[in-house]
Structures are given as C-alpha cells and as structure tokens.
PyMOL Python script that loads the backbone (N, CA, C, O; Angstrom):
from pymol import cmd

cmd.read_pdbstr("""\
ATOM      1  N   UNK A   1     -93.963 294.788 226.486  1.00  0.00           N
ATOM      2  CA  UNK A   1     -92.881 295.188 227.377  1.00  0.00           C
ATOM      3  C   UNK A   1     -92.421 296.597 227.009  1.00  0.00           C
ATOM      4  O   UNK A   1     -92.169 296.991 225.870  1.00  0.00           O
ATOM      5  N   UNK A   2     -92.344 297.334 228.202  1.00  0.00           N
ATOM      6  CA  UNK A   2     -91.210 298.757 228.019  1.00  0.00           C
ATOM      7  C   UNK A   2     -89.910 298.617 227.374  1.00  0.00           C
ATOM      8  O   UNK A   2     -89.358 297.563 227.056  1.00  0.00           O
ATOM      9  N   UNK A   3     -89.390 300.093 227.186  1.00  0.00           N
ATOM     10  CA  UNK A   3     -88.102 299.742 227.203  1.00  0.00           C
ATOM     11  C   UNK A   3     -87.035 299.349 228.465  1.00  0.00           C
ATOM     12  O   UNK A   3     -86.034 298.632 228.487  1.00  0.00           O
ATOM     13  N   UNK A   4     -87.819 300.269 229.649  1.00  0.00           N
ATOM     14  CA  UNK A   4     -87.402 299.689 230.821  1.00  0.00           C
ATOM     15  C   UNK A   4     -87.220 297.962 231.308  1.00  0.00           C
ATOM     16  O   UNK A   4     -86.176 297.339 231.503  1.00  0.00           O
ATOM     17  N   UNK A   5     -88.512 297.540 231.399  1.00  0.00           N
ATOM     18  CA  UNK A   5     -88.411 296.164 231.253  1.00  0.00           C
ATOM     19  C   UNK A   5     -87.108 295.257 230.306  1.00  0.00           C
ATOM     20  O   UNK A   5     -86.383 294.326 230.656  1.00  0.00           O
ATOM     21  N   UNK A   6     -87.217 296.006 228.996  1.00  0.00           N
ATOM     22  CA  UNK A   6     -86.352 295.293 228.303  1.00  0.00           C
ATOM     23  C   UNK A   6     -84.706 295.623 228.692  1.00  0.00           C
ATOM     24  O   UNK A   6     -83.908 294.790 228.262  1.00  0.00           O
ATOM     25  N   UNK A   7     -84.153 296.756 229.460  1.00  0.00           N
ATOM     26  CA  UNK A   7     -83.162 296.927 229.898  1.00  0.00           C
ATOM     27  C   UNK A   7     -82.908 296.261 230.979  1.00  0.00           C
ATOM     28  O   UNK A   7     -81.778 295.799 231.137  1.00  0.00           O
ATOM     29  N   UNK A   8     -84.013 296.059 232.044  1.00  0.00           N
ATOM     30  CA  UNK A   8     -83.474 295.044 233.207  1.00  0.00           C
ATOM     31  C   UNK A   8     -83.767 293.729 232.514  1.00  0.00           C
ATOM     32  O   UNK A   8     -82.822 293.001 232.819  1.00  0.00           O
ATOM     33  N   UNK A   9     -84.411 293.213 231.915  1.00  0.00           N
ATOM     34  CA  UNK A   9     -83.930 291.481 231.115  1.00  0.00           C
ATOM     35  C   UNK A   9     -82.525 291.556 230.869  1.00  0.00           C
ATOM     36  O   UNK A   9     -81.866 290.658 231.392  1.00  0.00           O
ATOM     37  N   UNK A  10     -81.881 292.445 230.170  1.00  0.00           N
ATOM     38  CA  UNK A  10     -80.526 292.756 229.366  1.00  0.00           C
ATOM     39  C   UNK A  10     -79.369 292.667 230.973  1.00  0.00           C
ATOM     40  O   UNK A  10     -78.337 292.000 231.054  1.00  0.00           O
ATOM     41  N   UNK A  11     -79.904 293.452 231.946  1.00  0.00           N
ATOM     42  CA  UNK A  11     -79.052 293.350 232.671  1.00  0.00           C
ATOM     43  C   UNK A  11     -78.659 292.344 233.105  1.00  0.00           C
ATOM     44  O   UNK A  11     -77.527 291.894 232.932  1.00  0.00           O
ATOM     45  N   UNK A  12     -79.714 291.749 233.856  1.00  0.00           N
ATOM     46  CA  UNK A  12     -80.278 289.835 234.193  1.00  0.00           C
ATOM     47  C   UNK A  12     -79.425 289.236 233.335  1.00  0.00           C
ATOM     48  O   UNK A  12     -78.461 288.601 233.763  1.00  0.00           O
ATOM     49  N   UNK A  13     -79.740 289.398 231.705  1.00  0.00           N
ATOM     50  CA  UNK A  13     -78.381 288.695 230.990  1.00  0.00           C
ATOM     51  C   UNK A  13     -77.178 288.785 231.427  1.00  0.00           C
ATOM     52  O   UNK A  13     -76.357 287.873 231.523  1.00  0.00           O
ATOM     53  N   UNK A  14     -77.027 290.133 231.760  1.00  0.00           N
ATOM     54  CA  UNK A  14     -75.501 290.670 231.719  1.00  0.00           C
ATOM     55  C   UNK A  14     -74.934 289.749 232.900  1.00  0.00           C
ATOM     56  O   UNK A  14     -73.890 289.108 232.780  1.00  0.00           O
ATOM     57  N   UNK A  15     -75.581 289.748 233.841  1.00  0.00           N
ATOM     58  CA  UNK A  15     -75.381 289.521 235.057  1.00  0.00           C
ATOM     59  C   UNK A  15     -75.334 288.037 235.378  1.00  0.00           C
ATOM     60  O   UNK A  15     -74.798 287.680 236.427  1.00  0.00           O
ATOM     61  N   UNK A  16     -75.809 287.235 234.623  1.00  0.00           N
ATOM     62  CA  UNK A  16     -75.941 285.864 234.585  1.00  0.00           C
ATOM     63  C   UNK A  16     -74.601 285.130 234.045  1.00  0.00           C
ATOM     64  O   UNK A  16     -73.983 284.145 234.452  1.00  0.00           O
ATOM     65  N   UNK A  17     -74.361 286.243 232.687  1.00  0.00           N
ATOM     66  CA  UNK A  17     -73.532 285.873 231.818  1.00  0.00           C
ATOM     67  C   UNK A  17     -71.947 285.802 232.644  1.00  0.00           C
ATOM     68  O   UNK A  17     -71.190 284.832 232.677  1.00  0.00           O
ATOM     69  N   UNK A  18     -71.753 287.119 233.257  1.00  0.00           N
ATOM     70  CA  UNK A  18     -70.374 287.546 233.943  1.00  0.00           C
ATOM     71  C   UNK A  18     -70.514 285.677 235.157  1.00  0.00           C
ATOM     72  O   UNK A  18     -69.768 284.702 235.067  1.00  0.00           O
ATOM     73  N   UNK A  19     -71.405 285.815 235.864  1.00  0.00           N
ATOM     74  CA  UNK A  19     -71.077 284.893 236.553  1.00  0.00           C
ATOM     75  C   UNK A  19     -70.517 283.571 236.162  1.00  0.00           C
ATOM     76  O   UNK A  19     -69.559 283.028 236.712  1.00  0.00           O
ATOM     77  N   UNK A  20     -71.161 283.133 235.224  1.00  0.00           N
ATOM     78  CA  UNK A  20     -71.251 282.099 234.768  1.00  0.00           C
ATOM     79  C   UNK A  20     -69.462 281.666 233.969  1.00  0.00           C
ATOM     80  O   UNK A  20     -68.931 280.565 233.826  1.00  0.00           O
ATOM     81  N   UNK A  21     -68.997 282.960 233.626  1.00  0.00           N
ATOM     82  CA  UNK A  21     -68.179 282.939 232.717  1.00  0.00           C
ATOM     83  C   UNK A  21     -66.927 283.115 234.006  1.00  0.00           C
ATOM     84  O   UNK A  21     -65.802 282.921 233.547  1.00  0.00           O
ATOM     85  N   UNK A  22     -66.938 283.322 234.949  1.00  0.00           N
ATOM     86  CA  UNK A  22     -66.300 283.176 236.100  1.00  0.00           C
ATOM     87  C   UNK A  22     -65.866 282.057 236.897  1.00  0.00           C
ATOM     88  O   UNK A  22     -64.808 281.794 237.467  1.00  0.00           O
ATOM     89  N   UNK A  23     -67.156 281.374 236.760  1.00  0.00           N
ATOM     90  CA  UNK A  23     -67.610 279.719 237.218  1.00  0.00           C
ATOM     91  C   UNK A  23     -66.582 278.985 236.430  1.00  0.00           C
ATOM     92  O   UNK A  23     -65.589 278.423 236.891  1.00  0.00           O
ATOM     93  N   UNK A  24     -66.856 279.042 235.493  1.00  0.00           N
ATOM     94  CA  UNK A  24     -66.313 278.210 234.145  1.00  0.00           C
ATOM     95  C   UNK A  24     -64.637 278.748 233.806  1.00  0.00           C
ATOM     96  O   UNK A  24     -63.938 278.083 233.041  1.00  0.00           O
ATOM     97  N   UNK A  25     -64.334 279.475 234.187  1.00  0.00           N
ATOM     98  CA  UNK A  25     -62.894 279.650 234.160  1.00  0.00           C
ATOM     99  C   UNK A  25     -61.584 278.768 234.199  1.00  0.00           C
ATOM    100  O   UNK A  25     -60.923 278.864 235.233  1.00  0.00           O
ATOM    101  N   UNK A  26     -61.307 278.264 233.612  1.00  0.00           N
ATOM    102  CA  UNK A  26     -59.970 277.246 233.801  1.00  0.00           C
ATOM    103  C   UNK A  26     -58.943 277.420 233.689  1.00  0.00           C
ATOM    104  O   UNK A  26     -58.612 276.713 232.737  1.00  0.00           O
ATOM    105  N   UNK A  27     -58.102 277.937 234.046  1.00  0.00           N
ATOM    106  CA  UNK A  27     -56.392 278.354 233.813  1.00  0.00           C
ATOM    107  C   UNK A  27     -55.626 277.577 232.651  1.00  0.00           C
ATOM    108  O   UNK A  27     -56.248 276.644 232.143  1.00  0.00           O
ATOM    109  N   UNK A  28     -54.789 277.759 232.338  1.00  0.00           N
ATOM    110  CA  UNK A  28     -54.045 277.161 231.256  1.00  0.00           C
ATOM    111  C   UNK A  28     -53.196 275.792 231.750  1.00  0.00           C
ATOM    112  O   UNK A  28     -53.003 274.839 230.995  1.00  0.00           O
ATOM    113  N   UNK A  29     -52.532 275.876 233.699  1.00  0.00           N
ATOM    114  CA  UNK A  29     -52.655 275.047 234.355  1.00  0.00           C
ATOM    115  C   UNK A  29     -53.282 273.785 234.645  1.00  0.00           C
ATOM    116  O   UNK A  29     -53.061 272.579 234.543  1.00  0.00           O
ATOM    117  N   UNK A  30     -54.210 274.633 235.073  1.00  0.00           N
ATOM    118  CA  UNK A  30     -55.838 273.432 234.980  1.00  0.00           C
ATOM    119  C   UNK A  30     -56.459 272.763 234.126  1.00  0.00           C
ATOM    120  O   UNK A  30     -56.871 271.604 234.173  1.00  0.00           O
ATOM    121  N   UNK A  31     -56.536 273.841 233.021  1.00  0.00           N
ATOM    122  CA  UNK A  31     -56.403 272.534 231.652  1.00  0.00           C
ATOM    123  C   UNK A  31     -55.615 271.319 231.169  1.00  0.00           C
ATOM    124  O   UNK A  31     -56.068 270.432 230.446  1.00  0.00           O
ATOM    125  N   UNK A  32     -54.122 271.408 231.765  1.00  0.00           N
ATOM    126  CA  UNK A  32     -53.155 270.686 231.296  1.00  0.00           C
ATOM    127  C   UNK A  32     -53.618 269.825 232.143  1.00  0.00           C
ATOM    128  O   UNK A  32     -53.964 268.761 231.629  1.00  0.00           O
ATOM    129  N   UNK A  33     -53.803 269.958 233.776  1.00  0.00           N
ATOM    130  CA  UNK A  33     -54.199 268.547 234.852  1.00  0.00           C
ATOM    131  C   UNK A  33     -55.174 267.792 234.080  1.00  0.00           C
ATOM    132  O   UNK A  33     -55.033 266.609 233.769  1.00  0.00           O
ATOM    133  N   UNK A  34     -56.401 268.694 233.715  1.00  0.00           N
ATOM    134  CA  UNK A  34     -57.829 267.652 233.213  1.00  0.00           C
ATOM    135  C   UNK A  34     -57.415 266.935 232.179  1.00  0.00           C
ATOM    136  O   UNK A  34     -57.738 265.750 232.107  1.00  0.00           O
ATOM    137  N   UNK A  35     -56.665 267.505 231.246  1.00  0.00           N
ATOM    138  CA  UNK A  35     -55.942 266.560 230.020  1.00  0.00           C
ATOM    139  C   UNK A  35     -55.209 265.374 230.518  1.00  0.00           C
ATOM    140  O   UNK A  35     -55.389 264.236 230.084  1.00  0.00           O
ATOM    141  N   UNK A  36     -54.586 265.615 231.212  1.00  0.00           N
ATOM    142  CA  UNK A  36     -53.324 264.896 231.998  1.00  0.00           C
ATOM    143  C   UNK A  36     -54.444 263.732 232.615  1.00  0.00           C
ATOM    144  O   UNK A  36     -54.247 262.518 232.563  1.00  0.00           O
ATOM    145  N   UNK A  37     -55.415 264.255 233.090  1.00  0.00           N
ATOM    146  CA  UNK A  37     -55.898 263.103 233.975  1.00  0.00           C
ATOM    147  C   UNK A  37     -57.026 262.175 233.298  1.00  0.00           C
ATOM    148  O   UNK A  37     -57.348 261.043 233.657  1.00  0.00           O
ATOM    149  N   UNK A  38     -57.641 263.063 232.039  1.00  0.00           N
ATOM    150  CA  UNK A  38     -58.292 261.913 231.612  1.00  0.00           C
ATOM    151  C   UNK A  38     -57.540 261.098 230.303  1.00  0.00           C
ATOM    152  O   UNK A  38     -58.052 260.099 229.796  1.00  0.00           O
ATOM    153  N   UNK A  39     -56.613 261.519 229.971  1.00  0.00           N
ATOM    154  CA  UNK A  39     -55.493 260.713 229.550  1.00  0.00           C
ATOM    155  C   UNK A  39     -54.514 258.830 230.327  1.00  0.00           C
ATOM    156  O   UNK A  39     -53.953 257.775 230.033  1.00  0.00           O
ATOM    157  N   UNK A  40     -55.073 259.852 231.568  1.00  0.00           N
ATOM    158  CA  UNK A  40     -54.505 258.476 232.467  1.00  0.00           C
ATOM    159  C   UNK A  40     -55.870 257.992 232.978  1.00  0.00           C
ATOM    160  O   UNK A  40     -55.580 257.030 233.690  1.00  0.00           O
ATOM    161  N   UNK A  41     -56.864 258.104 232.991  1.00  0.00           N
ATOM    162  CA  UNK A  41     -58.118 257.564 232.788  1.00  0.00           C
ATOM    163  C   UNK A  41     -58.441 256.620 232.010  1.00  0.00           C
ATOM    164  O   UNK A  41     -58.842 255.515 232.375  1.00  0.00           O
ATOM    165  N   UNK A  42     -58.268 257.043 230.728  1.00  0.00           N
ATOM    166  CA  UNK A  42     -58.875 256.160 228.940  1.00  0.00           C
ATOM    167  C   UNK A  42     -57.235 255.197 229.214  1.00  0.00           C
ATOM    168  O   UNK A  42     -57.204 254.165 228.544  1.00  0.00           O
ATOM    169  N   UNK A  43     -56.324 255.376 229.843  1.00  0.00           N
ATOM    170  CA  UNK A  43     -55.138 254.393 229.642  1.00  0.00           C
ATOM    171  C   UNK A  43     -55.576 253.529 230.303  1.00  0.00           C
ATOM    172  O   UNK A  43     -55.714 252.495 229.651  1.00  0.00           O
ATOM    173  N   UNK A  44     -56.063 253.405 231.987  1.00  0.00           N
ATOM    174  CA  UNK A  44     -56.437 252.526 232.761  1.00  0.00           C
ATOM    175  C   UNK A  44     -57.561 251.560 232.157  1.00  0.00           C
ATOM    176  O   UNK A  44     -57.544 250.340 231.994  1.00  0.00           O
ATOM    177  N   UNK A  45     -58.405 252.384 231.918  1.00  0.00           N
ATOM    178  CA  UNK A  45     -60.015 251.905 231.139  1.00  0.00           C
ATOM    179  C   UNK A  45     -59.475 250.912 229.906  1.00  0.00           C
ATOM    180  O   UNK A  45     -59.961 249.796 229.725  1.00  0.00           O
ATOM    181  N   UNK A  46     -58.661 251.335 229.284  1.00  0.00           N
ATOM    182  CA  UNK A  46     -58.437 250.421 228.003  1.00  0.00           C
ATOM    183  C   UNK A  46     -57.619 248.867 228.974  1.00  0.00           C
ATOM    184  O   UNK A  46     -57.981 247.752 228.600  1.00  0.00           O
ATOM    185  N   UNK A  47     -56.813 248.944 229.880  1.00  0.00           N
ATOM    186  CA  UNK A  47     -56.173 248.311 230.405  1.00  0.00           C
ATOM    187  C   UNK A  47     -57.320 246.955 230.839  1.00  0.00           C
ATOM    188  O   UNK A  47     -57.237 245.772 230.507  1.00  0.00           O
ATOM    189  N   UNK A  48     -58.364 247.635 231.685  1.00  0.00           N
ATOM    190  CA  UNK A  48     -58.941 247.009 232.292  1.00  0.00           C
ATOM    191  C   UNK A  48     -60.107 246.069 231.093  1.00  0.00           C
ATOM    192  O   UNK A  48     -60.328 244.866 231.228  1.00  0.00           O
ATOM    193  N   UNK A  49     -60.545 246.679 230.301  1.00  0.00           N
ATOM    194  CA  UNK A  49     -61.002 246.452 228.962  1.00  0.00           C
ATOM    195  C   UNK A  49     -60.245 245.077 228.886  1.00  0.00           C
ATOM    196  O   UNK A  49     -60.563 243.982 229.351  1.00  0.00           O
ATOM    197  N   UNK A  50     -59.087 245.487 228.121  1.00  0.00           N
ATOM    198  CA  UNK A  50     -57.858 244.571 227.822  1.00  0.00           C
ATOM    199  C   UNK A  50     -57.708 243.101 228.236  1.00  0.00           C
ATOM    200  O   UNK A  50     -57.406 242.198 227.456  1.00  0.00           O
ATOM    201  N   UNK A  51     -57.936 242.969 229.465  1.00  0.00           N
ATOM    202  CA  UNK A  51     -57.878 242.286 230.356  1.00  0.00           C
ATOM    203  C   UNK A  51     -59.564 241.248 230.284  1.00  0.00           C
ATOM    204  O   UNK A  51     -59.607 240.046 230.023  1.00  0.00           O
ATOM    205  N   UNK A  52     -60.351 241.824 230.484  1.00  0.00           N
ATOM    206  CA  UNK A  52     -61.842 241.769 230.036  1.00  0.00           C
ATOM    207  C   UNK A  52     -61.985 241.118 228.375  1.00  0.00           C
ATOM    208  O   UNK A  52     -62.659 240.165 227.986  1.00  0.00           O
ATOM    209  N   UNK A  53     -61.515 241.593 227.979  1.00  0.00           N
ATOM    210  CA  UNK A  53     -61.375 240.449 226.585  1.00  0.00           C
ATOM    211  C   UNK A  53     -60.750 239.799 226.501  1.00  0.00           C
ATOM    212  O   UNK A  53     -61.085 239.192 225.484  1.00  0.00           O
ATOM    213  N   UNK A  54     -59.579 239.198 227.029  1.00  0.00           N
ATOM    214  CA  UNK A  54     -58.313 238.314 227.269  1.00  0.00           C
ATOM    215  C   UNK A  54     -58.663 237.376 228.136  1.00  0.00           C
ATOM    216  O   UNK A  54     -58.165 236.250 228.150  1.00  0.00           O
ATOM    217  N   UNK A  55     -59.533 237.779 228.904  1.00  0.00           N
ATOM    218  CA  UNK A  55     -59.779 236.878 230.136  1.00  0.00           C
ATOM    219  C   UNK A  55     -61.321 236.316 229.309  1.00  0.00           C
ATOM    220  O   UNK A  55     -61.476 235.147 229.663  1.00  0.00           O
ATOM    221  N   UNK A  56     -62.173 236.630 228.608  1.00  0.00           N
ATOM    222  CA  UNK A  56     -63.225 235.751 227.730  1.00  0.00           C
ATOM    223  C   UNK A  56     -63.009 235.013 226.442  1.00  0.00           C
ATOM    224  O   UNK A  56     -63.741 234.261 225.800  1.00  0.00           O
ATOM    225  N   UNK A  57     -61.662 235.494 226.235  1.00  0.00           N
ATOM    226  CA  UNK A  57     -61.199 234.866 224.900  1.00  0.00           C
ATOM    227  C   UNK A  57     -61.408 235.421 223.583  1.00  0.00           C
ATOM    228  O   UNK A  57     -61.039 234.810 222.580  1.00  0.00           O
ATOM    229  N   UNK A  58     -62.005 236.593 223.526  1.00  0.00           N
ATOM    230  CA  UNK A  58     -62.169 237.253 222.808  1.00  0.00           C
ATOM    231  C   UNK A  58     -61.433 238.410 222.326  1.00  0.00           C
ATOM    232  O   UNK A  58     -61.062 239.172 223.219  1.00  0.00           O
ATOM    233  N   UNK A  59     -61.186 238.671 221.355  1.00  0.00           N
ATOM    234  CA  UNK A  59     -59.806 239.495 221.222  1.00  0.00           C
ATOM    235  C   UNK A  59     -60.724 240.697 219.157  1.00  0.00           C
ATOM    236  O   UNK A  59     -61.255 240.308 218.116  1.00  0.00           O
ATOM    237  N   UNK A  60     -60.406 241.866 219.651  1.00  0.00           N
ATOM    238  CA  UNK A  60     -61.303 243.234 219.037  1.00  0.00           C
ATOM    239  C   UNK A  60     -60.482 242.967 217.774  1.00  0.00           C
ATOM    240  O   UNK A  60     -59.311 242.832 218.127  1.00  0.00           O
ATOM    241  N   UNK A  61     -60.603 242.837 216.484  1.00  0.00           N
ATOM    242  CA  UNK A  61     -59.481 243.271 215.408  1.00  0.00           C
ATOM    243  C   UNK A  61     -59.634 244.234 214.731  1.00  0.00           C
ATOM    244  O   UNK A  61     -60.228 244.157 213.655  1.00  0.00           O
ATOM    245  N   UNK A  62     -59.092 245.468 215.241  1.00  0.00           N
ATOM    246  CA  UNK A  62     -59.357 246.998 214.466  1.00  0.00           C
ATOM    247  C   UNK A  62     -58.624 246.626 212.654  1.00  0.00           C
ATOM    248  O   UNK A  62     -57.556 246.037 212.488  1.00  0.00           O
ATOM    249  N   UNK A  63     -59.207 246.963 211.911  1.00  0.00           N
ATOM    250  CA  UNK A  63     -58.917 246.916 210.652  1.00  0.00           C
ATOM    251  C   UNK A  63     -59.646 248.010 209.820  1.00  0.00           C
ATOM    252  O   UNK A  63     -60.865 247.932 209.675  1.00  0.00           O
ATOM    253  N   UNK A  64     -59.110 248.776 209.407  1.00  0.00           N
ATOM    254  CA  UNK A  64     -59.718 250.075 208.740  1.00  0.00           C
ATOM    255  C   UNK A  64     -60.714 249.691 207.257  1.00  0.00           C
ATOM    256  O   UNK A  64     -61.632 250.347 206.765  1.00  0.00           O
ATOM    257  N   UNK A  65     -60.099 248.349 206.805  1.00  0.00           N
ATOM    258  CA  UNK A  65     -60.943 248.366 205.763  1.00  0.00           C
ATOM    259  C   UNK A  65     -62.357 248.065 206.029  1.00  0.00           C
ATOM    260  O   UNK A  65     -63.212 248.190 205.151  1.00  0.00           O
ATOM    261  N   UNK A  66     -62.643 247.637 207.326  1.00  0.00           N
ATOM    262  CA  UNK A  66     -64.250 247.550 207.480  1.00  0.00           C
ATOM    263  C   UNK A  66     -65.293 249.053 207.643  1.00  0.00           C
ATOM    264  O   UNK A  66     -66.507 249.260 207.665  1.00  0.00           O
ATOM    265  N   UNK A  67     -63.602 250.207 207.771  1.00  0.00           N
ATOM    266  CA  UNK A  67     -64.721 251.460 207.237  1.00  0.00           C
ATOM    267  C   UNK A  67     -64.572 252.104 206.082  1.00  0.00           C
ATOM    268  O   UNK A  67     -65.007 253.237 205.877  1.00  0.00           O
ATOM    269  N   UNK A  68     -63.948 251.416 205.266  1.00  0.00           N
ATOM    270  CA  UNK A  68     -64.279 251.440 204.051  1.00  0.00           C
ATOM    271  C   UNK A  68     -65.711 251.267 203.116  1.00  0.00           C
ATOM    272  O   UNK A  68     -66.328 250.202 203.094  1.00  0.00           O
ATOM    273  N   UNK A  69     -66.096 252.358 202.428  1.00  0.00           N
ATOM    274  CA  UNK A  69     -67.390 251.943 201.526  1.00  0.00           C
ATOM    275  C   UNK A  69     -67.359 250.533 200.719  1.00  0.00           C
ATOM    276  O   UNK A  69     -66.308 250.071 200.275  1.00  0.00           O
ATOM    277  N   UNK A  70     -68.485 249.964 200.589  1.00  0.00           N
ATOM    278  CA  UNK A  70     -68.345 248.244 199.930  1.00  0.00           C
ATOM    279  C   UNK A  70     -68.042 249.164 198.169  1.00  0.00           C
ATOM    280  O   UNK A  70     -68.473 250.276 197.864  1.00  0.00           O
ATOM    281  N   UNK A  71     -67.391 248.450 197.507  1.00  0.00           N
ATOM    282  CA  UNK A  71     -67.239 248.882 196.357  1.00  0.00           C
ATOM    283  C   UNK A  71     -68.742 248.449 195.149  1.00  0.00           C
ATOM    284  O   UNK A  71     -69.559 247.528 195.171  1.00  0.00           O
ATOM    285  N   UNK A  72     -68.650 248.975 194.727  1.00  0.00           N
ATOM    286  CA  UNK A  72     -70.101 249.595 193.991  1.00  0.00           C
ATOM    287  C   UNK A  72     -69.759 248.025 192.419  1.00  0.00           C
ATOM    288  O   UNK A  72     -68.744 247.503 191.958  1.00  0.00           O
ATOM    289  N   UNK A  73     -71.165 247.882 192.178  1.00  0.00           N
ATOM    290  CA  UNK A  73     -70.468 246.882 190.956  1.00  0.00           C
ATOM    291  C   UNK A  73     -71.757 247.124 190.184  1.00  0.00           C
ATOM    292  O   UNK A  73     -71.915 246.615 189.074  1.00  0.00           O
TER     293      UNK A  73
END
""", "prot")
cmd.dss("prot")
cmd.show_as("cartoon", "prot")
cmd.util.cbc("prot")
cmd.orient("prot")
C-alpha cells in the first residue's frame, strides 16, 4: 500500500468513527429513562418469577455462606 491508500483507510476510519459516535449518543436525560426503565423491568420480572415459585411450591434461599470457600482441613 501507498501512503495515499493508507490516508484514505484513515479517513474511512475517521469517517466511520464520527458516525457511529453520533448514533450512539445518549443524553444525560436518556440515560436516566433507560435506567429508570430497566429498573422497572428486573422489578416486574422478579415479581412474576415470585409468583412462579410460590405458585410450584418452591421457594430460592439466598444465603451467602454457600459462596463461601469450603474450609480447608
């Protein structure tokens, strides 16, 4: 490759890059909604979950010591 060649690849980057980074733009606004909404998402989901184990009889018991390392002997 030239150096020419290698300056229009670079541009192609350049040019890919600006768009892309345009696309992807999220306001400080818009961030707070997507938070906001998959917050009330994982609330529903656990709800419905909830319900789904209650209704089979089965019930989850979070207990931290099962991620605990087994103690060494």
């Amino acid at each position: 490759m030239n150096e020419q060649q290698h300056l229009d690849t670079l541009k192609d980057i350049k040019r890919i890059m600006e768009r892309s980074t345009r696309f992807m733009s999220l306001s400080g606004l818009g961030g707070v909604g997507a938070g906001l909404s998959g917050l009330i998402g994982a609330w529903f989901a656990y709800g419905i979950l909830d319900e789904y184990r209650a209704g089979n009889g089965t019930q989850i018991a979070y207990d931290a010591d099962i991620y605990s390392p087994a103690p060494r002997t």
